[in-house]
KEZA-987720 format. One record per residue (C-alpha): residue in three letters; x, y, z negated. Coordinates in steps of 0.02 Angstrom, whole numbers, plus 50000, padded with zeros to 5 digits. Example, Ala and Ser with C-alpha at 12.3 -4.5 7.8 and 13.67 -1.06 7.14 Angstrom:
BEGIN
ALA506154977549610 SER506844994749643 
END
This chain:
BEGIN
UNK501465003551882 UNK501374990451739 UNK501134995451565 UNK501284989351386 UNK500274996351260 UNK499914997151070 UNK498525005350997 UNK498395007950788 UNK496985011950721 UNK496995027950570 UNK496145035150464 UNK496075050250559 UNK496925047350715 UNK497095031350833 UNK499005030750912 UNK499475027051053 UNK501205018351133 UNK501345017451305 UNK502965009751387 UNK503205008551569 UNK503754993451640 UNK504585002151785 UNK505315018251731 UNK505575010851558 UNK504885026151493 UNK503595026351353 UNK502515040051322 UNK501265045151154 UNK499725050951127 UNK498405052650998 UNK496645052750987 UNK495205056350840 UNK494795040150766 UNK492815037150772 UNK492295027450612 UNK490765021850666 UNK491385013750804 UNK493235012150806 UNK493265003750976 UNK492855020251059 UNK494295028151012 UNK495435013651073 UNK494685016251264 UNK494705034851224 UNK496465033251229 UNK496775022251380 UNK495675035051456 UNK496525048351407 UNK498195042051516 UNK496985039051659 UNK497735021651661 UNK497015006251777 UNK496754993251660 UNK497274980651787 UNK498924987251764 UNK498974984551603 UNK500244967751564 UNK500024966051371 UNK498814974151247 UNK499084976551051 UNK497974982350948 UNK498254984450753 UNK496714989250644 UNK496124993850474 UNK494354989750516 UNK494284973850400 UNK495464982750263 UNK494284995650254 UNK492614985650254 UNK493524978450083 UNK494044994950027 UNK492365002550049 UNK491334987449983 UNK490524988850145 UNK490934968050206 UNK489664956650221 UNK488584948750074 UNK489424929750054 UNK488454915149995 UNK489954902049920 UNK489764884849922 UNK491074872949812 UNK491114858349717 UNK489514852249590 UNK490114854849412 UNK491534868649434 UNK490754883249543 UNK490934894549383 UNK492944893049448 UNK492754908349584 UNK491564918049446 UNK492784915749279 UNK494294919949386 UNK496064919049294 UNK496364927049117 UNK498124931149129 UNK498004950749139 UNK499244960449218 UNK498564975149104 UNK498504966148947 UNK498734983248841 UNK497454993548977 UNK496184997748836 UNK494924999648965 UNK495214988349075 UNK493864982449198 UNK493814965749257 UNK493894968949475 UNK492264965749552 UNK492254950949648 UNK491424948649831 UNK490444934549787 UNK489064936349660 UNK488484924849541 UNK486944921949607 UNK487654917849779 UNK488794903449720 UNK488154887149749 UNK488674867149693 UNK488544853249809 UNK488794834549761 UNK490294828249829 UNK492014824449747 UNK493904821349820 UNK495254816749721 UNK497054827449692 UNK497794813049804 UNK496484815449947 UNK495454797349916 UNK493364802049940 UNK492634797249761 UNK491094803949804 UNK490314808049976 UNK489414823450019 UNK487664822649954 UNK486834832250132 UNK485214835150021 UNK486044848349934 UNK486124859750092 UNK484284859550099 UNK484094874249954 UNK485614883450034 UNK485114883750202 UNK483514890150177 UNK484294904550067 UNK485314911150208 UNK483694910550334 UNK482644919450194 UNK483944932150125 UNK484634934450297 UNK486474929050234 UNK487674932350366 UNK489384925250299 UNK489844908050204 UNK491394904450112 UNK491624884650074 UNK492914878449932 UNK492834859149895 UNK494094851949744 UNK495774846749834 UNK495334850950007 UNK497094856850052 UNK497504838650045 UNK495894831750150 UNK494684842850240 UNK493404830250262 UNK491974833850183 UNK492404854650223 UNK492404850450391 UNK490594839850369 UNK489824855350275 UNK490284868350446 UNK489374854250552 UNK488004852950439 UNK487814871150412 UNK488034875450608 UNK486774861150656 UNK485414870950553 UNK485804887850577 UNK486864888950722 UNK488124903350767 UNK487484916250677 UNK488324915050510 UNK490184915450506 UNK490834902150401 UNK492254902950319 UNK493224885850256 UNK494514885950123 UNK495784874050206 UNK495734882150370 UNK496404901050277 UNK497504893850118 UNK497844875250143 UNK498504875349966 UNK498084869549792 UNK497374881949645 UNK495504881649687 UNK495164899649613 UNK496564908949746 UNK495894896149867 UNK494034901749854 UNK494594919049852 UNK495304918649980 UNK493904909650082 UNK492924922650023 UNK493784936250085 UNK493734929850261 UNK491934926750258 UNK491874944250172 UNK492634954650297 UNK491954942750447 UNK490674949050545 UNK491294966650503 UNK492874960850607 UNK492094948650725 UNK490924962150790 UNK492174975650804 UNK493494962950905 UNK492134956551011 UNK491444973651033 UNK493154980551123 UNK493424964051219 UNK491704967551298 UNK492204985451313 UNK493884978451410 UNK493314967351502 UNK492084980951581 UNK493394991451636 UNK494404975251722 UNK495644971051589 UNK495814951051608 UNK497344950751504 UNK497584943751330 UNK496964957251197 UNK498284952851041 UNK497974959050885 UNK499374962850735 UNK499234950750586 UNK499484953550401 UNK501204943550423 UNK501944955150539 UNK501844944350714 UNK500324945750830 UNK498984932750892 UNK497634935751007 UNK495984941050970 UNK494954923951016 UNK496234918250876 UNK495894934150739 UNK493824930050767 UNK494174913350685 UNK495244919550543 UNK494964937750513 UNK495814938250350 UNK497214938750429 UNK497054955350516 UNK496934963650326 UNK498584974450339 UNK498434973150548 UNK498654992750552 UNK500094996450385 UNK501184983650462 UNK501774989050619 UNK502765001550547 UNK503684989150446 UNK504364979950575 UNK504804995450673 UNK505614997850500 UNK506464981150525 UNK506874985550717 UNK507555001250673 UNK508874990650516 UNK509404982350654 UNK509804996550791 UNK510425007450663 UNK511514995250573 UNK510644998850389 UNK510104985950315 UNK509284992250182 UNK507655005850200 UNK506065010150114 UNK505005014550260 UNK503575028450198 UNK501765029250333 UNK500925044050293 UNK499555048150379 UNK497985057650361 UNK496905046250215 UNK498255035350140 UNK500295031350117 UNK501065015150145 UNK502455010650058 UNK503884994750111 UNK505514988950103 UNK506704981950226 UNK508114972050134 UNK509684965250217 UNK508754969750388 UNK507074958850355 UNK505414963750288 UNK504824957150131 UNK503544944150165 UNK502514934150012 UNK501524920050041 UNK500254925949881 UNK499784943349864 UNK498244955849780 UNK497214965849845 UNK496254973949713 UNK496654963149602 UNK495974950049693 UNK497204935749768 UNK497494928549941 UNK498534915149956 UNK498944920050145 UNK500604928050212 UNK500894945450183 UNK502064958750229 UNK502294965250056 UNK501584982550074 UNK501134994449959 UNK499685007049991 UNK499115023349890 UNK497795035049935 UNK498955051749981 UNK498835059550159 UNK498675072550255 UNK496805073150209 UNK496845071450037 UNK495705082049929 UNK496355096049805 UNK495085095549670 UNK494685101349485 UNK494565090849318 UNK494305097449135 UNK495205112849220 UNK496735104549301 UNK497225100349475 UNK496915085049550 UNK497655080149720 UNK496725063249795 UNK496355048949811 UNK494715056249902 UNK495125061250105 UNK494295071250222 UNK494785059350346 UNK494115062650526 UNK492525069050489 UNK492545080850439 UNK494365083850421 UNK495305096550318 UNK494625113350314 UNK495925118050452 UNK495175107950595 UNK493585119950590 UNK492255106650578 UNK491625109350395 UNK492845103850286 UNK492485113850123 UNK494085109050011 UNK495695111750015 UNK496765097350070 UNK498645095950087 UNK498865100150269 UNK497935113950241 UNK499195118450096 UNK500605115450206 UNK499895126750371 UNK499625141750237 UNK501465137250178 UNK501945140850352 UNK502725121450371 UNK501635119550511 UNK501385134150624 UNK499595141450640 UNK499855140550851 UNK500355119650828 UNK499385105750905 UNK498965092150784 UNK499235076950873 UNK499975088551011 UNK497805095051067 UNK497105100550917 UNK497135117250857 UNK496875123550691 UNK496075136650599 UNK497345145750467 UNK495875155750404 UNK494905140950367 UNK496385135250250 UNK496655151250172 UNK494775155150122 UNK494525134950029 UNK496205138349959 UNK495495156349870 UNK494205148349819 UNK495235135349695 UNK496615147049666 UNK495255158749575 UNK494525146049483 UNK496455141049406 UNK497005159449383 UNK498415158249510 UNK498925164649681 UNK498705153349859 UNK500385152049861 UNK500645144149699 UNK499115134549722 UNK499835127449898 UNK501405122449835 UNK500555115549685 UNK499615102349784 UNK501205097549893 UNK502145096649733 UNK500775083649639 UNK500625074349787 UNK502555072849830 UNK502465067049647 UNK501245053049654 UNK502035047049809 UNK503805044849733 UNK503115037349589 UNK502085024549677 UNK504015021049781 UNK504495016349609 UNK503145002449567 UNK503874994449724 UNK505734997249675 UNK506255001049494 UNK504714989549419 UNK505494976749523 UNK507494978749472 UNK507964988949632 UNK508375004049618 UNK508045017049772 UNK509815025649784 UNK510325010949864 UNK509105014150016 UNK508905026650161 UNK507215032050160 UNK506365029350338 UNK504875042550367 UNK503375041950478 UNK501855045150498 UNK500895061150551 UNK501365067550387 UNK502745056850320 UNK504265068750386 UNK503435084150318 UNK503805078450140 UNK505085065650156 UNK506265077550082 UNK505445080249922 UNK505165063149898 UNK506755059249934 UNK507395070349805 UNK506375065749648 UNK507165047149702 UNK508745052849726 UNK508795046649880 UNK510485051649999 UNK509965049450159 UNK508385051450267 UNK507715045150443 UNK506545052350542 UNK506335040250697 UNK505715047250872 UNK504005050350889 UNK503605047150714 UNK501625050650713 UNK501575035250833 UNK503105024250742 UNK501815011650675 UNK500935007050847 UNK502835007650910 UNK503204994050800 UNK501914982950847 UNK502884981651005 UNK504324974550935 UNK503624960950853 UNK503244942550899 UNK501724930050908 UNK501584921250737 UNK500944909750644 UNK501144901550481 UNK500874883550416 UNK500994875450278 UNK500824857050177 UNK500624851749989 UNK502394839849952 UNK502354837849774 UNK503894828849758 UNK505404829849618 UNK507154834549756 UNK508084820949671 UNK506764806049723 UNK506584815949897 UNK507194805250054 UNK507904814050200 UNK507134806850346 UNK505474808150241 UNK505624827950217 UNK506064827450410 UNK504554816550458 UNK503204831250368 UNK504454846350439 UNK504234838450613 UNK502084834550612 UNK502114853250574 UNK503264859550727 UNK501954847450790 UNK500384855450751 UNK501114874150767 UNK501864871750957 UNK499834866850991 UNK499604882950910 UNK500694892251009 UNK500114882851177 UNK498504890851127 UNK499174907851129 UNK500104906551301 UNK502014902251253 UNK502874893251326 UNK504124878851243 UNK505494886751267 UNK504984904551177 UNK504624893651034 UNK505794894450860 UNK505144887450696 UNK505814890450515 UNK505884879350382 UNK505624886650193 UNK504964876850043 UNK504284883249876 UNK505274877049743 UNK505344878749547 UNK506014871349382 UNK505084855849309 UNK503804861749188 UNK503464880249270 UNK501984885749330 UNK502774898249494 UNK503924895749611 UNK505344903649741 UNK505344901049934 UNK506934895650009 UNK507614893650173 UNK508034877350234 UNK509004871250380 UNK508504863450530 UNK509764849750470 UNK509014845850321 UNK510554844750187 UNK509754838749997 UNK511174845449914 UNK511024861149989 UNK509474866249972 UNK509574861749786 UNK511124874949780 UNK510204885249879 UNK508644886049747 UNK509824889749599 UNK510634904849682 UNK508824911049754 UNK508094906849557 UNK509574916749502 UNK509504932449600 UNK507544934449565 UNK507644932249378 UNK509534934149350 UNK509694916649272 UNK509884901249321 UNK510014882549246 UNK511134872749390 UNK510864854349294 UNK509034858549254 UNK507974843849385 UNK506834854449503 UNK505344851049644 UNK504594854849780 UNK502814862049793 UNK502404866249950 UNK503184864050132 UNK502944879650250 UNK503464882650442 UNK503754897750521 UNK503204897050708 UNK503794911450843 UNK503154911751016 UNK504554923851092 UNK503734941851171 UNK504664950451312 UNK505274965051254 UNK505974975051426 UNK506164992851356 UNK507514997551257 UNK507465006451095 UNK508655020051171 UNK507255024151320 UNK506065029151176 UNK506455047651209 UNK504815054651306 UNK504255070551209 UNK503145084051302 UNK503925100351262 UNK503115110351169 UNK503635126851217 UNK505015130251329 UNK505995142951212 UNK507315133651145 UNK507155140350967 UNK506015151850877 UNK505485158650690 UNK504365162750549 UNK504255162150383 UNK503935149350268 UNK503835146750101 UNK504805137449986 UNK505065138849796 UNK503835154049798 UNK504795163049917 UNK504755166550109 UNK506225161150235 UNK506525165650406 UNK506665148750483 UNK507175141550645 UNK505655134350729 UNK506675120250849 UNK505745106850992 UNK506515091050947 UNK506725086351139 UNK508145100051144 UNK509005096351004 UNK510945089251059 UNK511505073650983 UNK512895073250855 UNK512385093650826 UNK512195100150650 UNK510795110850596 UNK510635120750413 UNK509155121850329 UNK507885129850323 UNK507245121650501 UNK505725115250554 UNK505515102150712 UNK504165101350794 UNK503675085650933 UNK501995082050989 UNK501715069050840 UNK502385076250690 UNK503195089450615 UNK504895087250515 UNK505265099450384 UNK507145103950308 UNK507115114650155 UNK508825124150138 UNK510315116850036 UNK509975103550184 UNK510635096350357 UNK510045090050491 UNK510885080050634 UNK510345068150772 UNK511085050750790 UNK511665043650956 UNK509875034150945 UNK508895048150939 UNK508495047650750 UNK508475063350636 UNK509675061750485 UNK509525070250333 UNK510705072450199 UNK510815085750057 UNK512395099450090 UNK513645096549944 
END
């Protein structure tokens, strides 16, 4: 048998996607994710099938091991080396608050102290001529730093680099010559080859940052692999929403950031497409956090500058939004009222429900005392839980606030159902779209338990509940591509452009990114490259990315910026002279894809009794509802609420005054009864 896998990495659980080459079958699982060492829990769940890695024809991993080394302030400590006479750029940062009314505002702590930034002499002009060379004295001070201190991670940013790398490219010899392999080092061309120094450093930073964190991890469960006889390729999901392979991740971890949020976006994307709705906000929640993104006219929204914290990247992102809400989250107490999250129990040790000394209620244990999930259900389709666990943390608040379990239960689901939807809305209404326009796709071990009620305080018609949805994200990562993303500074007015000029720069990078693919084992013909360009008004400081044809067609792509300009900021000024900033390519190295969307049926039944009840609450009051196994529900049947589905990987719950029916591609749809 040959196999293709994907493994994502949570914050409680690891999924796992297994598709069969032969039976094109795929099958699910999940396993405890093992913080400590997250690459256990990845061969705990190719154990788990009993699999021969030698069967094994492609590997993809996503993880949240460098997103959570940032998250956690737990990266490594970065010594930054830039330019003599404007190191304070990284330190003073930008002043143009997003919060400028936030009385207390707090400026975001930055990776890079103060104390760790460091000048060397050397200067390159905005056109790329060397004015001054790089003074190799300077490294003298620095070097012995990192050998005193111990320093495991540099982040070099020289002035105008983007335009010529030299003397970045002279520092890493200099630095490796003295100090060898054992620091990672982290240039600011190689990550963001584009101007604005301070988003360029940061960005450096960041990679150097979250290095060795990922570095070890990667090479960690390589070793591991390679053990057990897997000789294949180990890919690994990037930020952007394609896939590289690991060798390739070790050299530019920042781009693994989002590796683990994004695979459910383009299952999102894959799902637009099969489903013939072009238009979704797909909702991960799992057991420590929810993941918010949007699929518009069938595509994910990508940016090519994003935040984290506050802090920029200038790297390509799959816009994704991410609040701390989940399965795990903590109920807690403040000046007397209820708090639900951001704190998780996570894994270890879990909501009070798993029985291994979780000592606060959390909303799956509100939802197993609600009767949503049934005290005799396997989370993750193994793990039992303990209802009397749930019920004695949940007496324990419930005194404290003067109020019964019940009402305390359905009190957490209701603030967190809350803060969900509203955090849907920074993504949609703050940005002009408004969410009645869009199905909402849930997933998730948790996401199509409340998918309802968030639906509803959105006002939201319609919602989708994929197969196995516990497991949708690793799923996705299946359906994606090998990717990667260049791009070149063109400062250039469009009206003085020349066409076979533009052509000459589009075709050295389909130059430079088919080595890149080479690299990664595709082939010439699995290749495809996009052309965009940023582009803005004369005399503005941002800009728009537009398409642009592989026939390059000036007039064109001037229309073409007026009508993008127009629908972003619902103006436009046609005889206004624009330019271009920045050249980008978009390079795909084609990934068989030989199971079928429609295949993805495999669920283990749970019990063989077609239907079964108990009561659940809703609205403070109990209902005798159908317990159903989603592998015998028929397509195109109808079902009234109140129902509950169970599968091995999630549980889907339909309040009444709701319907439930399943699509010819397996999907559950939603709808309020009229």
């Amino acid at each position: 048998m040959k196999y293709r896998i994907a493994a994502d990495i949570g914050g409680t659980f690891t999924d796992f996607v297994i598709q069969e080459y032969e039976s094109k079958k795929t099958f699910t699982s999940k396993v405890l994710s093992t913080p400590k060492n997250p690459a256990i829990a990845v061969m705990n769940g190719i154990n788990k099938f009993k699999l021969d890695l030698k069967n094994i024809e492609f590997l993809v991993h996503g993880t949240t091991v460098g997103l959570n080394a940032f998250l956690e302030r737990k990266g490594a400590r970065v010594l930054l080396i830039m330019t003599a006479g404007v190191s304070d750029t990284y330190t003073i940062a930008r002043g143009d608050r997003k919060t400028l009314y936030e009385v207390q505002y707090k400026k975001p702590k930055q990776l890079a102290n103060k104390i760790d930034v460091h000048e060397v002499k050397e200067r390159i002009s905005w056109e790329g001529k060397i004015i001054n060379t790089i003074n190799q004295k300077d490294f003298d001070p620095i070097i012995k730093k990192i050998n005193k201190e111990n320093i495991t991670a540099v982040a070099v940013c020289f002035l105008h680099s983007y335009i010529n790398p030299k003397h970045e490219v002279l520092a890493k010899k200099i630095l490796k010559k003295r100090i060898g392999d054992k620091v990672v080092i982290s240039l600011s061309h190689e990550v963001a080859r584009e101007w604005r120094e301070y988003e360029r450093s940061s960005t450096a930073v960041m990679n150097a940052y979250v290095g060795p964190v990922v570095n070890n991890y990667l090479a960690h469960l390589e070793k591991e692999l390679l053990k057990n006889k897997y000789k294949k390729p180990l890919y690994i999901m990037q930020s952007n929403g394609g896939i590289i392979r690991a060798k390739t991740a070790i050299k530019n971890p920042v781009q693994t950031l989002l590796s683990g949020p994004v695979g459910g976006t383009i299952g999102g994307a894959a799902l637009s497409k099969i489903t013939n709705k072009p238009n979704l906000i797909c909702v991960d929640m799992g057991g420590t956090s929810f993941d918010m993104s949007l699929i518009i006219d069938g595509k994910p929204n990508i940016t090519n500058e994003t935040e984290q914290e506050s802090l920029p990247l200038l790297i390509p992102f799959v816009d994704i939004h991410t609040i701390g809400a989940g399965g795990g989250s903590i109920a807690w107490l403040e000046a007397g009222a209820l708090r639900v999250g951001p704190q998780s129990a996570g894994a270890e040790p879990g909501p009070a429900c798993y029985g291994k000394g979780g000592s606060n209620p959390t909303v799956t244990d509100a939802n197993l005392y609600l009767g949503r999930i049934g005290p005799d259900s396997k989370l993750g389709g193994w793990m039992g839980l303990q209802i009397q666990e749930s019920k004695k943390v949940l007496k324990q608040m419930s005194k404290k606030l003067n109020m019964t379990n019940t009402q305390l239960a359905e009190g957490i689901l209701s603030i967190i159902n809350a803060k969900m939807a509203d955090a849907i809305r920074t993504i949609t209404v703050k940005h002009g779209i408004d969410p009645r326009d869009f199905s909402l796709v849930a997933f998730g071990g948790a996401g199509s338990m409340h998918a309802v009620w968030i639906a509803e305080e959105l006002e939201i018609k319609e919602i989708v509940v994929p197969p196995n949805p516990g497991t949708f994200s690793a799923w996705g990562m299946l359906q994606t591509d090998i990717r990667r993303d260049l791009n070149k500074n063109f400062f250039t007015i469009l009206s003085e452009v020349k066409k076979k000029e533009l052509q000459k720069e589009y075709d050295q990078l389909v130059h430079e990114a088919s080595k890149l693919l080479i690299s990664e084992g595709v082939k010439e013909k699995q290749m495809t490259f996009y052309q965009t360009a940023d582009m803005r008004y004369i005399g503005q400081e941002y800009y728009v990315n537009i398409s642009i044809d592989n026939k390059i067609d000036l007039n064109k792509i001037n229309n073409n910026f007026h009508k993008t300009y127009k629908q972003k900021y619902g103006h436009s000024t046609p005889d206004a002279p624009v330019e271009i900033i920045n050249l980008r390519l978009i390079a795909i190295g084609k990934v068989e894809k030989p199971i079928d969307y429609s295949k993805m049926k495999k669920e283990n039944i749970i019990n063989k009794t077609s239907k079964q009840n108990r009561e659940i609450i809703f609205n403070g009051k109990k209902f005798k509802t159908q317990i159903i196994n989603r592998s015998l529900i028929k397509k195109h049947d109808i079902y009234k609420g109140p129902l509950v589905i169970e599968e091995e990987s999630a549980t889907t719950v339909v309040p009444p005054n709701y319907s439930l029916v399943l699509d010819k591609m397996g999907n559950l749809i939603i709808k309020k009864i009229k």
